[in-house]
C-alpha positions in Angstrom: 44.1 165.7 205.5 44.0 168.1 202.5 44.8 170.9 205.2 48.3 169.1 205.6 48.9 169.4 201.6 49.4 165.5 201.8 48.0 163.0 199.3 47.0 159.9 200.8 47.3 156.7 198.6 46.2 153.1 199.8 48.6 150.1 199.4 47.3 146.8 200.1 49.8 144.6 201.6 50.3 141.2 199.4 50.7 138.9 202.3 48.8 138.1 205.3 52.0 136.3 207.7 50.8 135.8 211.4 53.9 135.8 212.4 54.2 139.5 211.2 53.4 142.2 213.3 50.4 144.5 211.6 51.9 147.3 214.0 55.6 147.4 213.3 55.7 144.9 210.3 58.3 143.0 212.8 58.6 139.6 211.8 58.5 137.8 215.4 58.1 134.1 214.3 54.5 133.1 215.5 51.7 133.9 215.6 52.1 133.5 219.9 54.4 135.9 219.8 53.2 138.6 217.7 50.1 138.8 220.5 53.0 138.9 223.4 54.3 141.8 221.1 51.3 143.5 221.3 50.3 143.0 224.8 54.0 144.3 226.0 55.1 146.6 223.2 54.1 150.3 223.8 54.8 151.1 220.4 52.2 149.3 219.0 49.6 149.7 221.5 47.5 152.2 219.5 47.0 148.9 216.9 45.5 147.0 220.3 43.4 149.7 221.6 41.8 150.5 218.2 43.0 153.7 217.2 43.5 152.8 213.5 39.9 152.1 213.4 39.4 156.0 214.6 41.8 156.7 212.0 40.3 154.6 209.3 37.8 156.6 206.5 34.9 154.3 205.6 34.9 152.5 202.9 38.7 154.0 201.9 41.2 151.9 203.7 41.0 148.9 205.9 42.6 147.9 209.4 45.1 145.4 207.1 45.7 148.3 204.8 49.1 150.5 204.2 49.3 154.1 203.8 51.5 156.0 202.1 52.3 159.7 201.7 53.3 162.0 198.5 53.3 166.1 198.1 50.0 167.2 196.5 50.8 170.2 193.8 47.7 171.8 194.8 48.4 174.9 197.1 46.5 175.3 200.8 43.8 178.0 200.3 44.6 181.2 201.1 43.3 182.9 204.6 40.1 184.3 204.2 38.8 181.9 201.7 36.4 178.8 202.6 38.3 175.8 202.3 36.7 172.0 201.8 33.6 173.6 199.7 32.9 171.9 196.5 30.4 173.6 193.9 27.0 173.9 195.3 28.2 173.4 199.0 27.1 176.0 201.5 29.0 177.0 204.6 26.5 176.9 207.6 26.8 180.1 209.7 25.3 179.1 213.4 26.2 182.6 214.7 26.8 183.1 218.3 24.9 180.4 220.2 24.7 182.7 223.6 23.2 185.5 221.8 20.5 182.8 220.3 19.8 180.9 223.5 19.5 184.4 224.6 21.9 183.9 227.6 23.4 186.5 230.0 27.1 185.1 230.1 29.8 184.3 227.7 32.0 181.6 229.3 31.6 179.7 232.3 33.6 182.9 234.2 30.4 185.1 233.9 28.1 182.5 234.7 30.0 182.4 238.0 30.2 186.2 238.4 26.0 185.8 238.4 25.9 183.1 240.6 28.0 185.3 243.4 26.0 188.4 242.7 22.5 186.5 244.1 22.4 187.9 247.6 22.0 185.3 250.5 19.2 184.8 252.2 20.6 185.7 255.9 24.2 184.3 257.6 24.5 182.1 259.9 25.7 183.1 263.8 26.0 180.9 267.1 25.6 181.8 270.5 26.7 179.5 273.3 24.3 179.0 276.5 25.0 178.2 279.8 23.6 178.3 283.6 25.7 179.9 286.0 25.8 176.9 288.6 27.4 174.6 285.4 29.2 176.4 283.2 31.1 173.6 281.6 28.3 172.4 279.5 27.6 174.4 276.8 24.6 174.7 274.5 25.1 176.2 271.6 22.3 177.5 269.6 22.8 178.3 265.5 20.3 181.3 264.2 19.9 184.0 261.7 18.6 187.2 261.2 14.6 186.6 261.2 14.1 190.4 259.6 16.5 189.4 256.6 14.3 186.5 256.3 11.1 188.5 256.1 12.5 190.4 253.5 14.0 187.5 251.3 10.2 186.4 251.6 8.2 189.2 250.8 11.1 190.0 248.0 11.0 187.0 245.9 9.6 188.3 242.5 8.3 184.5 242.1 5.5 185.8 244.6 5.5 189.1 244.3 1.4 189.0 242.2 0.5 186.3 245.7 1.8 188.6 248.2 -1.2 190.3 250.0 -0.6 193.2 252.1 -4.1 194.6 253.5 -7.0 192.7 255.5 -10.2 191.4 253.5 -13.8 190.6 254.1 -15.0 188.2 251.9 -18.8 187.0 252.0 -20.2 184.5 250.3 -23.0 186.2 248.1 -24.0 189.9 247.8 -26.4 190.0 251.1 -23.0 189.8 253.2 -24.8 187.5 255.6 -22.2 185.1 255.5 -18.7 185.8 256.1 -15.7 183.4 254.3 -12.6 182.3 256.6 -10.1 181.1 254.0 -6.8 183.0 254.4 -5.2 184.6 257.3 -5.9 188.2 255.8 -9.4 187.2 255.6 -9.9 186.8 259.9 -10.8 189.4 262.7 -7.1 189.2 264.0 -5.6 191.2 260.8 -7.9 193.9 261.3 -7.7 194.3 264.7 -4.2 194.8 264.3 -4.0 196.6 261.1 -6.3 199.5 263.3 -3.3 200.1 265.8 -0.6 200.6 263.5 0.4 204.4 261.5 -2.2 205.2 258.1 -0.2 203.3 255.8 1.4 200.9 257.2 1.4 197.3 256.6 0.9 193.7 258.7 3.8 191.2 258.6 1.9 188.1 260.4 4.7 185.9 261.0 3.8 182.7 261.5 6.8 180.1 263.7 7.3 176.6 263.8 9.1 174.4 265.9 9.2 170.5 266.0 11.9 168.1 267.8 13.0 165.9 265.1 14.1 162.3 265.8 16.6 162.1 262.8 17.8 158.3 263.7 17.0 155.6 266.3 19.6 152.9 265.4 23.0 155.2 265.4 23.3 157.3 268.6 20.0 158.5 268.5 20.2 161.9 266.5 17.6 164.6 267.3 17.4 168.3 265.8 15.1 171.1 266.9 14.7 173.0 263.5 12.9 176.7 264.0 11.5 177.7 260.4 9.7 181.2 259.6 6.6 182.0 256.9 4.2 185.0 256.7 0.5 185.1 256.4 0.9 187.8 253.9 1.6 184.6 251.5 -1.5 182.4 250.8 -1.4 179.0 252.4 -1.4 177.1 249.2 2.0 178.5 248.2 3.4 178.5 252.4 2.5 174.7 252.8 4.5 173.5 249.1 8.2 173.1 250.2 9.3 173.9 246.2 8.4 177.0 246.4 10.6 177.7 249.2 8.4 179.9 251.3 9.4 178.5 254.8 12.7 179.7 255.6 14.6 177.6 258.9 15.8 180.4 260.9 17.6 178.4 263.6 18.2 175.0 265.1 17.9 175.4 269.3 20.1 173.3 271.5 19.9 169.5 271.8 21.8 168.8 274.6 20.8 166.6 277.4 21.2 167.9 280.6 23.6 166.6 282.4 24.7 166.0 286.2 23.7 163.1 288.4 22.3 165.8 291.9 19.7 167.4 289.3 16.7 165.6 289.8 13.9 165.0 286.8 12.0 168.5 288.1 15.0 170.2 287.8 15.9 169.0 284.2 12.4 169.8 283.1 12.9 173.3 284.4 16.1 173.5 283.0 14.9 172.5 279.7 11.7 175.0 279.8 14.5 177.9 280.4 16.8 176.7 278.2 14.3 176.8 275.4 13.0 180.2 276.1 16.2 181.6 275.9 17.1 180.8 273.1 13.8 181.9 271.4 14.6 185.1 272.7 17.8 185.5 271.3 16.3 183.8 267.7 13.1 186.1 267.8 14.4 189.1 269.5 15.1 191.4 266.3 11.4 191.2 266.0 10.3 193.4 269.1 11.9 196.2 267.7 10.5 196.0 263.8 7.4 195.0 265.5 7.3 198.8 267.2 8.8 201.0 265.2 8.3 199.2 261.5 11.0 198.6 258.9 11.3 199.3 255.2 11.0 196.3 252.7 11.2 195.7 248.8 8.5 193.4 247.3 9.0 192.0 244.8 7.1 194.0 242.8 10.1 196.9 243.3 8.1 199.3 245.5 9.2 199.8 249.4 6.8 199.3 252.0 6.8 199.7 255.8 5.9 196.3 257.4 5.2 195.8 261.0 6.2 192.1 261.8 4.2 191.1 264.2 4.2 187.5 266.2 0.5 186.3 265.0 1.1 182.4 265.1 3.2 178.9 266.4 2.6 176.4 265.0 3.8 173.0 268.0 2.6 169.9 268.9 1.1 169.7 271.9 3.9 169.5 274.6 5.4 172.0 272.8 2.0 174.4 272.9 2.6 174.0 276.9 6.2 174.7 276.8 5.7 178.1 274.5 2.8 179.3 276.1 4.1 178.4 280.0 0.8 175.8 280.8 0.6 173.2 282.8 0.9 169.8 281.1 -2.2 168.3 280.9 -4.3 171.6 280.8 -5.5 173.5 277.6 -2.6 175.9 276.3 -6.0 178.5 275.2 -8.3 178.3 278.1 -8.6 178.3 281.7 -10.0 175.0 282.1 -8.8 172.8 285.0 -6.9 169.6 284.4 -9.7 167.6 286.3 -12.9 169.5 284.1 -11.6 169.4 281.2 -14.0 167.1 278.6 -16.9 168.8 280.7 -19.8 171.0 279.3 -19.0 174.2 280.9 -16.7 176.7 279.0 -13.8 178.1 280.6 -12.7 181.7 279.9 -10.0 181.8 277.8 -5.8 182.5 278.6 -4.5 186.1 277.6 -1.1 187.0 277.3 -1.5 189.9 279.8 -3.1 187.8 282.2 -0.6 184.8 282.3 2.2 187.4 282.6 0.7 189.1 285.7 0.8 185.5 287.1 4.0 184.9 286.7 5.0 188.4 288.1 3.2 187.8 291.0 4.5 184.7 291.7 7.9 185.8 291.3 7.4 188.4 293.5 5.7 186.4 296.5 8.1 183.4 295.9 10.8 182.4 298.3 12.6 179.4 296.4 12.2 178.1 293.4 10.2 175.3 294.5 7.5 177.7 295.9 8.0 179.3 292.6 6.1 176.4 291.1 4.0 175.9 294.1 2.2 179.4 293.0 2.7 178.8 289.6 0.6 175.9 289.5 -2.1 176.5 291.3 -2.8 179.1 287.9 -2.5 176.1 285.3 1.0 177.5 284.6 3.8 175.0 284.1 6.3 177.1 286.6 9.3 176.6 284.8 10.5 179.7 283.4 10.6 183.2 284.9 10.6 185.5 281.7 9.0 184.0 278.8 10.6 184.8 275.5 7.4 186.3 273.9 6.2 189.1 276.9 7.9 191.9 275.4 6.1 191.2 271.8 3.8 194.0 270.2 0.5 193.0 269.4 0.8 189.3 270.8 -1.2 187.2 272.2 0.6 184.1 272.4 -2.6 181.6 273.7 -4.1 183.0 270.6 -1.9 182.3 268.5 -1.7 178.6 269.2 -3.2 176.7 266.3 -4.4 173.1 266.4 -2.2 170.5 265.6 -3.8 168.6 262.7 -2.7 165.2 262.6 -2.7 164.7 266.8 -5.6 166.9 267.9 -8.0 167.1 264.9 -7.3 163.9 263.2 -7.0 161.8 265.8 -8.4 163.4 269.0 -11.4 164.9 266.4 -12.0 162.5 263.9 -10.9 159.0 264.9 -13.4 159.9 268.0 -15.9 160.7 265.8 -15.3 157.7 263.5 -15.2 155.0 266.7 -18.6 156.7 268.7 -20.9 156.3 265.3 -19.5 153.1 264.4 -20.3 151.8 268.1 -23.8 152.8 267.7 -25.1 151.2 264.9 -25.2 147.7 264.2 -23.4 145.4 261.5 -26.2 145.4 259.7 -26.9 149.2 259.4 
């Protein structure tokens, strides 16, 4: 108010009328209409909404109160000089508050500018699917670049003092008699592979996932079929914590039903077992190449590396362990066993890569029709359904092998529940 070289002088009206407006000072009669005047009036709606409180100095001047305005003689204070100071005051200098919050913008514009500079993690593309006998129906499959996501992984400076790059050995005392499975740098498998690849080169284990996701049951029945990517380079108590976003989703496959009332059920199924395949090849198919040649990646540490990423793991339920690795439902995705021996004493020899490949050549070659296909298919424990499995071109895989056990279905309950029934059967209530 001094700023305005005003002098502000309180007059307290002598009469209280509430038939007087304390707006306008309009005389309307009653007090009834004086509250119709202020309800309808805009000029005197500031006096309804409270604004003269806002305007009102404590303790200086009431809501009742007139004011009144006269010239001051004092001059405004020059530029330069600090106005409103009495003796003794202090002006309080708080400096630039981004230089001591120690930020790296100015305004809102170059917080924006940083925010766009923070490369993405890998685009998005879509491919479209179809078989040549039905080419209206469409399945469209959404992925992205699984090398950019290797490198968005092993590049993230949040990880970089985690990130291991060579195989271990780790005993547990000095006499090395016993050997310490922990980690996935700490097995047989990492330095198996680690012994084919160039003198200083490094193992990218990338580990997949896949799980058909019933997303509702009440409004159309919603499904996805996420595809996520993580490395074994990373230990498993940062890969299984989804804040510290070390699984990357790498694709959704197709949920489409197949359509078309003259397929029957074992023509669906082997639809569906191709479908998927293909589409696994197109998601994982950047990887055959890094996987032979190597590529060059930053850690996050800054220095450059050459990685071999190399197909070590899947991680499925289990009718998705027989659809990736081409068995027979009902038989064991890692071993030979029969369907009608398995549970038995005798241990089978175990599935290879190479061998279930020859199979299937074999079979292609000898069959006459699809059906005979399967016929020959089966008789091998293989499922019969797909002609070129999407991992047979992949360095260093073994696909059987790398099946893992699904915790909560096969060791919880197919493990432990067992276990936990068959003791508590044999003893007594008392015991």
């Amino acid at each position: 108010l001094h700023a305005l070289n005003v002098n502000i002088k309180c007059v307290h009206r002598q009469d209280d009328d509430p038939s007087i407006c304390p707006a306008c000072h309009k005389r309307l009669g009653s007090s009834q209409g004086v509250a119709a005047h202020l309800s309808t009036a805009r000029s005197c709606q500031w006096y309804k909404k409270g604004k003269m409180r806002a305007l009102t100095l404590p303790g200086q001047f009431g809501l009742d109160d007139e004011i009144e305005m006269g010239e001051v003689d004092e001059p405004l204070p020059a530029e330069g000089d600090e106005p409103f100071l009495a003796q003794g005051d202090e002006m309080i200098d708080t400096g630039d508050p981004t230089q001591k919050l120690g930020l790296s913008y100015q305004n809102i514009r170059g917080l924006h500018k940083i925010v766009d500079a923070v490369p993405p993690r890998a685009t998005w593309k879509k491919r479209e699917l179809w078989f040549k006998n039905d080419p209206e129906d469409k399945h469209i499959v959404h992925h992205r670049d699984p090398l950019e996501a290797i490198k968005t992984l092993l590049g993230n400076p949040a990880h970089a003092e985690h990130v291991v790059y060579r195989p271990k050995k780790i005993f547990s005392d000095a006499s090395k008699s016993e050997r310490i499975y922990n980690e996935m740098w700490t097995g047989d498998w990492w330095n198996t592979v680690q012994d084919r690849l160039p003198s200083g080169a490094c193992v990218a284990p990338v580990i997949i996932a896949t799980d058909k996701t019933q997303l509702t049951q009440f409004t159309g029945g919603k499904t996805a079929y996420p595809v996520y990517l993580t490395l074994g380079n990373l230990p498993r108590a940062i890969r299984r914590k989804p804040s510290q976003q070390a699984c990357i989703l790498i694709a959704y496959l197709s949920i489409s039903k197949m359509v078309g009332k003259q397929l029957t059920k074992k023509q669906k199924s082997t639809r569906i077992q191709q479908l998927f395949h293909d589409s696994m090849r197109i998601v994982l198919e950047p990887l055959i190449e890094a996987g032979k040649k190597g590529m060059e990646v930053t850690g996050g540490d800054g220095k450059v590396r050459i990685l071999y990423p190399i197909l070590a793991c899947h991680v499925a339920d289990y009718p998705e362990q027989c659809l990736v690795t081409c068995a027979k439902y009902g038989t064991c995705p890692k071993c030979q066993v029969n369907d009608n021996e398995m549970g038995g004493r005798e241990a089978a020899g175990w599935r290879t890569q190479c061998r279930t490949s020859k199979l299937i050549r074999i079979a292609r070659e000898k069959a006459t029709s699809i059906s005979n296909f399967q016929e020959l298919c089966k008789v091998d424990n293989i499922s019969g359904g797909v002609r070129h499995p999407f991992w047979e071109d992949f360095p260093h895989c073994d696909i059987h092998m790398g099946i893992t056990s699904d915790v909560l279905h096969q060791l919880y309950q197919g493990v432990v529940k067992h276990l936990e029934h068959w003791c508590t059967s044999l003893m007594t209530t008392a015991e």
